[in-house]
C-alpha angles and dihedrals in degrees: 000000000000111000117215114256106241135189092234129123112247119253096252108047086044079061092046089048102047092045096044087052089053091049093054097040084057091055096049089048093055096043081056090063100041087056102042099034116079117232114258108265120223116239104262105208120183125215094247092063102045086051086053093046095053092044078061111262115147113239123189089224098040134065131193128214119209117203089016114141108252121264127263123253114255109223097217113105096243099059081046089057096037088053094052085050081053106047086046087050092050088040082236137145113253086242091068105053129054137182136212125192134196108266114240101235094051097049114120127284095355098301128132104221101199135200105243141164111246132185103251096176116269124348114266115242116274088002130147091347099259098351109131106202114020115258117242127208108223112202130353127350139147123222127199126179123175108230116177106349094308126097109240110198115198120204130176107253107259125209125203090240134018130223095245090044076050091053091040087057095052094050088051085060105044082049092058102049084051096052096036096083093050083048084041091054089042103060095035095055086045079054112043102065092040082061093041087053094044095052101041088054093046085050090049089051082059114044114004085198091072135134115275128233118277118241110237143110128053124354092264099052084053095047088052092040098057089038084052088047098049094046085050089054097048089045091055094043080050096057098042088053105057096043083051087049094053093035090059099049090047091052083045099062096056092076095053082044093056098043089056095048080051093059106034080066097082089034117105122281097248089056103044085046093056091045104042091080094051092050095057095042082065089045094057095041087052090053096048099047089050083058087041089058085035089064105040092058118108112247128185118286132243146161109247136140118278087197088059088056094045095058091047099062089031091062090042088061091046086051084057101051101266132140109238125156113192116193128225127260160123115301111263109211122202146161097256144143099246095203086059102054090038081064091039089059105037080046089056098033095045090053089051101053096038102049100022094033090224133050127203116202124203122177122178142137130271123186100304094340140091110223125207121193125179125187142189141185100228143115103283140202138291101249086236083077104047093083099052095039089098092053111113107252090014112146123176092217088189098067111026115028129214096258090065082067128235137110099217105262097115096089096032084063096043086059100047097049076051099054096041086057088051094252141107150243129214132181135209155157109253112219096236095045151300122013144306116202110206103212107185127188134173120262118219108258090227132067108248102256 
């Protein structure tokens, strides 16, 4: 089938395209914030506060804790100068005060923070003994002095969460809303032609007479589309071929029928006699597969009232003389042929009556489906038997002999007009007796307007 050149994107490049634009939308977003967001700042702590803070003043960005062991020494030479300015600001011996510093390769977000000596404006009288600008401690440390007899650590005051992890997060935020409508088209447009798809098959399993796809959309939807439409087309030619197929044969066979009940006319009576059963047993196969390929035909849908037609054929038994009891209930409304469930119905409830005597009708909603059960209080059937009661020209022989008629086509056609609405038909022994057949078909989805 040739598919219609159209002006549209590909599927796939429309997904590159939209994914490439989220990803750099991401990275722009980052190097924003690389650019506007300050870099975190390590705590910068001078001596004297840390001296203030062991001799027992409360500071808002140190903490002290007491009955902690004392810190380790750091090896590097500045932690080894800083811990004798210590030791001559506390008036201790070196021996009672020891200093840790952050190793380099553990600070925060890859940086070194360093201990450096850094102008701070003129030296303060009688500070740091000959030092001429005050030394600072940049990033973490840990101080410990011994006074009086009792080890002092000193550590820089920690929140949960900084100001600038405050201000990441709320870039991540702010990220995310951004990228949620790209991420939003993306998965819409995957979606939305694996629904289209779904539903279009659900609806063929139904009708085979319905609409086709439209082709529209990228070149690969099209593409989908024609290739779904021409595989319903030849489904359906399929199908009407081979009832045709089957209709005509049967047709067919009428004509050879009647010129040997012609001609068994002058035979002799023995031999018309023999034959005469035989004749009208492929008469009535003949008729009854004519109604099995009626049946199977697709007619025109509508919505209509399954309880309406129940009560139809079930009056038209009655009328007969048959025993049907039909139970009350709602309406149930489907999209439905209503010669073929005329005939799905005739097909349940004549079985019923004819080889049960009686037939009991409920009707009643489950879920999205109309479901049609239909129970008797006969013999059964050996559950050997139930699989294969659905099969076309199945008889069970044990239950229900030649001479009741029939030539097991009844639930073969209950089945297929089934099937053709999208439903299904099961068949059991009830426990107290005979059998039920579950009919179920698919409901709209929409009220009838």
């Amino acid at each position: 089938m040739k598919i219609p050149f159209r002006r549209a994107w590909p599927l796939f490049l429309r997904i590159f395209a939209v994914m490439m634009a989220t990803l750099l939308l991401v990275q722009l977003l980052n190097f924003t914030l690389v650019v506007l967001v300050p870099p975190p700042r390590p705590p910068v702590t001078t001596i004297e506060r840390i001296v203030a803070a062991l001799r027992g003043a409360n500071l808002e960005d140190l903490r002290r804790e007491p009955g902690a062991a004392p810190a380790a020494d750091s090896p590097h030479p500045r932690a080894l100068r800083l811990r004798q300015l210590l030791a001559r600001q506390l008036e201790l011996a070196e021996s009672d005060v020891r200093l840790h510093l952050e190793d380099r390769m553990r600070a925060p977000m890859g940086l070194a923070w360093r201990v450096e000596r850094m102008p701070m404006g003129p030296p303060e009288p009688g500070f740091g003994r000959g030092f001429r600008n005050p030394e600072i401690v940049m990033g973490e440390f840990a101080a410990s002095a011994r006074i009086n007899g009792a080890w002092r650590t000193v550590v820089p005051a920690r929140s949960e969460i900084n100001p600038w992890r405050w201000r990441a997060l709320l870039w991540l935020a702010v990220a995310m809303l951004v990228v949620t409508p790209f991420a939003w088209i993306l998965a819409r447009g995957l979606a939305r032609p694996i629904g289209l798809f779904a539903t279009a098959a659900e609806r063929l399993g139904r009708d085979l007479k319905s609409p086709p796809l439209a082709l529209e959309g990228s070149p690969e939807l099209v593409h989908a589309a024609a290739a779904f439409n021409e595989m319903q087309a030849r489904l359906s030619r399929y199908v009407e071929d081979r009832t045709t197929f089957m209709a005509a044969i049967a047709h067919d066979l009428r004509t050879p029928l009647m010129r040997l009940r012609l001609r068994l006319e002058s035979a002799d009576a023995p031999v018309s006699e023999a034959c005469e059963p035989d004749i009208r047993d492929m008469e009535q196969m003949i008729t009854s597969v004519m109604a099995f390929l009626r049946d199977m035909q697709q007619h025109p849908r509508r919505r209509l009232d399954l309880r309406a037609l129940a009560e139809s054929v079930s009056h038209h038994f009655i009328d007969l003389g048959g025993e049907v009891v039909l139970q009350d209930g709602l309406p149930l409304v489907v999209e439905g042929d209503s010669a073929g469930l005329k005939s799905l119905f005739a097909n349940l409830i004549g079985n019923a009556v004819k080889y049960a005597g009686a037939a009991q009708v409920r009707l009643y909603a489950e879920e999205n489906e109309a479901i049609i059960e239909v129970s008797d209080d006969g013999p059964g059937m050996p559950e050997e038997d139930l699989t294969r009661a659905f099969e076309p020209f199945f008889r069970a022989e044990r239950s229900r002999n030649r001479e009741t008629g029939g030539i097991g086509l009844g639930l073969a056609s209950v089945r297929a007009v089934a099937r053709a609405h999208g439903g299904e038909a099961v068949i059991a022994n009830r426990r107290e007796g005979g059998l039920i057949v579950h009919v179920a078909i698919p409901m709209p989805a929409t009220p009838p307007s």
